[in-house]
C-alpha positions in Angstrom: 13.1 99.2 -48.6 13.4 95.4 -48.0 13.1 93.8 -51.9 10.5 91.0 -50.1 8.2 91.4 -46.7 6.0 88.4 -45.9 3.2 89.6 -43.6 1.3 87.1 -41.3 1.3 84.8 -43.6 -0.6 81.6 -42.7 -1.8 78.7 -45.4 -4.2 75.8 -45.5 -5.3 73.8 -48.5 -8.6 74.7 -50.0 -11.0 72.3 -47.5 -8.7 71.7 -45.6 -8.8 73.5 -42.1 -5.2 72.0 -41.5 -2.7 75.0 -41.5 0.7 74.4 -43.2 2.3 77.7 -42.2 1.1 80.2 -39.6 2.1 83.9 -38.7 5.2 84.0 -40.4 6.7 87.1 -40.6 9.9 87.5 -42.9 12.0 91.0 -44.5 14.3 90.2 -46.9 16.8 92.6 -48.7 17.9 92.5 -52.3 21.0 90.2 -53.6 20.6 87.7 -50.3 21.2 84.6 -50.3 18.9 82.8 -47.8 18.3 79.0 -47.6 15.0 78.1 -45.7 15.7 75.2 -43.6 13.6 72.8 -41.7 12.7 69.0 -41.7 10.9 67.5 -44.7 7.1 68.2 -44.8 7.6 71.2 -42.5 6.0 73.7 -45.6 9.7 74.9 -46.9 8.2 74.1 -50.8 5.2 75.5 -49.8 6.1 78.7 -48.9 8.5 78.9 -51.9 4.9 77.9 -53.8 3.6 81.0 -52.2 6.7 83.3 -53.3 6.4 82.2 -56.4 3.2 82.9 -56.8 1.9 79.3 -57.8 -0.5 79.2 -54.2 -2.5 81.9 -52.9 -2.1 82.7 -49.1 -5.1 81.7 -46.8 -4.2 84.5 -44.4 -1.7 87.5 -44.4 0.2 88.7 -47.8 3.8 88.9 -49.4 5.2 91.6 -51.3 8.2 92.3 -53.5 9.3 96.0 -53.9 6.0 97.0 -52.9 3.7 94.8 -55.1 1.3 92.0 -53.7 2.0 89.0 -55.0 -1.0 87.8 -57.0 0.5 84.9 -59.3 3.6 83.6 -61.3 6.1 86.4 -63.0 9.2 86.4 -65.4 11.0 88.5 -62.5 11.2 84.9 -59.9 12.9 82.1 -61.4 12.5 78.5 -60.2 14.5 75.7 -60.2 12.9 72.5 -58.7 14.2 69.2 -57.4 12.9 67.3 -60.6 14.4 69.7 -62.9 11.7 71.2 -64.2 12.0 70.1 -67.9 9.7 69.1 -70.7 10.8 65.7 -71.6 8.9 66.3 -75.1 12.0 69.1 -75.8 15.6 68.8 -76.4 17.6 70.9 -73.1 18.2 73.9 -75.7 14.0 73.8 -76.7 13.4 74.1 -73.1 15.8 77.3 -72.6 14.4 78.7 -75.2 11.0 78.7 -73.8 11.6 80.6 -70.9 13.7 83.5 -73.1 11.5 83.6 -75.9 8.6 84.5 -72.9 10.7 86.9 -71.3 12.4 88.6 -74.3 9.3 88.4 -76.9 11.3 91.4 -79.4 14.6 89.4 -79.3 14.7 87.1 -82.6 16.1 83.6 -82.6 19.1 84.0 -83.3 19.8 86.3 -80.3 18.1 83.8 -77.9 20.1 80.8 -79.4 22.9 82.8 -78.3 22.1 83.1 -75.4 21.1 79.9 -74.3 23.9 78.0 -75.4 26.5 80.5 -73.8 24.3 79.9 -70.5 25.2 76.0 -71.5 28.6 76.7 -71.6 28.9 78.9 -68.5 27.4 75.6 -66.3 29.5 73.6 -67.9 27.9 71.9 -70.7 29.2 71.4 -73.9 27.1 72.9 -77.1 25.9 69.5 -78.2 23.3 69.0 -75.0 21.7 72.4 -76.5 19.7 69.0 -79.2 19.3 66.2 -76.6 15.8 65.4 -75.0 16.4 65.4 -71.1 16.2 61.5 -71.3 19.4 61.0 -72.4 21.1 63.4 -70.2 22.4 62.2 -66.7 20.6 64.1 -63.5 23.5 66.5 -62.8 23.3 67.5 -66.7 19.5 68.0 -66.2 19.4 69.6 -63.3 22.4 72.3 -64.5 20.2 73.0 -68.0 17.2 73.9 -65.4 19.7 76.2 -63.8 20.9 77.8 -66.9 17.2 78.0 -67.7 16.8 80.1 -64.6 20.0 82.0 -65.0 19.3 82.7 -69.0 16.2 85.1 -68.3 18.0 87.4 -65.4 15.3 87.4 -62.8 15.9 89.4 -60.2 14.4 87.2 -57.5 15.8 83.1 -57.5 13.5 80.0 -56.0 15.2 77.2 -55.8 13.7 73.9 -54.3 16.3 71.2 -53.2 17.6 71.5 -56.2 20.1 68.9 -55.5 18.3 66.7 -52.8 18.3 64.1 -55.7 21.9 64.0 -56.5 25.2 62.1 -55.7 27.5 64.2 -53.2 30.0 65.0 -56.1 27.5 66.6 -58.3 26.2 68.0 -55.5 28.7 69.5 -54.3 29.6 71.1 -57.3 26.4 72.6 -58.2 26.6 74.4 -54.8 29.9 75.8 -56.1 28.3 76.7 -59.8 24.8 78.3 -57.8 27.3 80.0 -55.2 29.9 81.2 -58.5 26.8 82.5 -60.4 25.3 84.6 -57.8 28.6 86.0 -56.6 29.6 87.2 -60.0 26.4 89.2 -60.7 26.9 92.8 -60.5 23.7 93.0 -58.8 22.9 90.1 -57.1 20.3 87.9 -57.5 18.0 87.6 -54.0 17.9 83.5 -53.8 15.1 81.7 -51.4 16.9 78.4 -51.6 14.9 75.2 -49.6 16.7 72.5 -48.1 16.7 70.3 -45.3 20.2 70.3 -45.1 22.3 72.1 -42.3 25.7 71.7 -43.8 24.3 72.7 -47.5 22.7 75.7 -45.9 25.7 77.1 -44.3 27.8 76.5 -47.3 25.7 78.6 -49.6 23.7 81.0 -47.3 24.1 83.9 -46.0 21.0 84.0 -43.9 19.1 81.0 -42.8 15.7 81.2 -41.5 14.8 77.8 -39.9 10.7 76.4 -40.1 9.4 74.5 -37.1 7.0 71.2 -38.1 3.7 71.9 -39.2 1.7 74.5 -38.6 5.3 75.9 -40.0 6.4 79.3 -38.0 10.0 80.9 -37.6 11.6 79.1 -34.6 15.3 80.6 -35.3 17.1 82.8 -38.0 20.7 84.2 -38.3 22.8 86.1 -40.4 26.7 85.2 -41.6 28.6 88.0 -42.3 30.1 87.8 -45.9 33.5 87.9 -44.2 32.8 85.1 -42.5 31.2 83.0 -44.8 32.6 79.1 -44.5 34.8 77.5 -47.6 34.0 73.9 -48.5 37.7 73.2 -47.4 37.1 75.1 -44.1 33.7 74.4 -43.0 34.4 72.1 -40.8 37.4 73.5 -39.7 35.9 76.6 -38.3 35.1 76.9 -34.8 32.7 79.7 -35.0 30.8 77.9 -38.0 30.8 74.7 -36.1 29.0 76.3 -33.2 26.2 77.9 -35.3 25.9 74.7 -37.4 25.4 73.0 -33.5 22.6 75.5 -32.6 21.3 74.9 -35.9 21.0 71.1 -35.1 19.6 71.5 -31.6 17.1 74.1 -33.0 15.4 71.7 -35.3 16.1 68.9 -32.9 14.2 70.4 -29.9 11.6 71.5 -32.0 11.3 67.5 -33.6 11.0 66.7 -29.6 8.2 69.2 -28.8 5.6 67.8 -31.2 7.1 63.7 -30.6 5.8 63.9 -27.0 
C-alpha cells in the first residue's frame, strides 16, 4: 500500500472562492525522496501545509497508511525556510522541545543525549547546544532545525525551501547532509521536499512532481532510477540528466506562457 495517497485534492482560503490547488491526484511510496517543483506562488508550501496537517482541504482528502489526515502529528517533521526556531531558546532548548513531545517517558538526560549527538552528526560542535539562534549564522540555524527534524525519527519528512535563503556553499552542502541522512536510514524516511529549483531537485530527488501556476494541478512527474541518480560532480555532465533537467525547464516554461497570454 502506497505510505501517502492525495485524493482530488483542491484548496481555497476560507472566503475566498480563489482555488490554490485543484484535482490533484498523488501516490507516494515509503522511503521516497520527492521534491515538489514549480514556480513561486504556484501552492508548493501550500500543499506541504496540507500534508502536514496545518490547513484543512476545501475539496478531496490525503491519507498516510490509511489514516485521513485531520491535523499536525509527531510522525511528519518540518523544516521550513526560516528555520523554524524560537529565538526565546538556546538551539539545544529548541531540540529538546520537539523530543521531550515525542518521547514524554524518556528523562533529560536521555534527550540531552540525544540532541547533542544530532548536533554533532550535522556538523555542529556541542557548544551551539547553549546559544539563542541570534548568534548563530543561517547555515548553523537552518542545520539545528534539521537536527530538530532528524532527532524525533519521523517517518514522513516536509521540508520547505529549506535552503532558498542560503549562500550556494551552505547550500550545497546541506543538500549533501539532507541527501547523507536520508540515505543512511535503514528505513528511509519518505521526504516531500518544495523548491523552485530544477537543478536542486534533481540533485536530491528521486521523483519530482512538477505544479502548474495557480489553480496548482500536476502538469508533469518522473521517476530517477536510484542507479541513475546524478552526483554533484556529474550532474552536469550527464547526458541523460541534462535532457530531463531540459523537459523540466520547458515544462514549467510552457506552462508560465499559457497563463502570460
Amino acid at each position: 500500500m502506497s505510505d501517502i495517497k492525495i485524493n482530488d485534492l483542491s484548496f481555497s482560503y476560507p472566503g475566498s472562492d480563489k482555488l490554490i490547488l485543484k484535482e490533484i491526484n498523488i501516490e507516494v511510496n515509503a522511503g521516497e525522496f520527492v521534491c515538489i517543483l514549480g514556480q513561486s506562488g504556484c501552492g508548493k508550501s501550500t500543499l506541504l501545509r496540507l500534508l502536514a496537517g496545518l490547513e484543512t482541504p476545501t475539496a478531496g482528502s490525503l491519507f498516510i497508511e490509511g489514516e485521513q489526515i485531520t491535523g499536525a502529528s509527531l510522525k511528519r517533521g518540518v523544516v521550513f525556510q526560516d528555520y523554524g526556531l524560537f529565538p526565546w531558546m538556546t538551539a539545544g532548548e529548541n531540540i529538546m522541545l520537539a523530543l521531550k513531545q515525542c518521547f514524554p517517558k524518556k528523562d533529560k538526560k536521555e534527550l540531552k543525549k540525544i540532541a547533542l549527538d544530532m548536533l554533532k552528526e550535522v556538523g555542529l560542535e556541542k557548544a551551539v547546544y547553549k546559544k539563542l539562534p541570534k548568534e548563530l549564522s543561517g547555515g548553523m540555524k537552518q542545520r539545528c532545525a534539521i537536527a530538530q527534524a532528524f532527532s524525533t525519527n519521523p517517518p514522513i519528512l516536509l521540508m520547505d525551501e529549506p535552503f532558498g535563503a542560503l549562500d550556494a556553499v551552505t547550500r550545497a552542502r546541506l543538500q549533501d547532509l539532507v541527501l547523507k541522512l536520508w540515505s543512511q536510514d535503514k528505513q528511509k524516511k519518505t521526504v516531500f521536499f518544495v523548491t523552485h529549483d530544477v537543478d536542486e531537485a534533481l540533485l536530491l530527488a528521486n521523483r519530482i512532481i512538477v505544479l502548474g501556476q495557480s489553480p496548482s494541478h500536476v502538469i508533469y512527474e518522473c521517476v530517477i532510477p536510484e542507479d541513475q541518480r546524478p552526483t554533484r560532480e556529474k550532474q552536469f555532465e550527464d547526458i541523460e540528466i541534462l535532457k530531463l533537467r531540459n523537459t523540466l525547464i520547458a515544462q514549467i516554461n510552457k506552462d508560465v506562457a499559457i497563463h502570460i497570454s
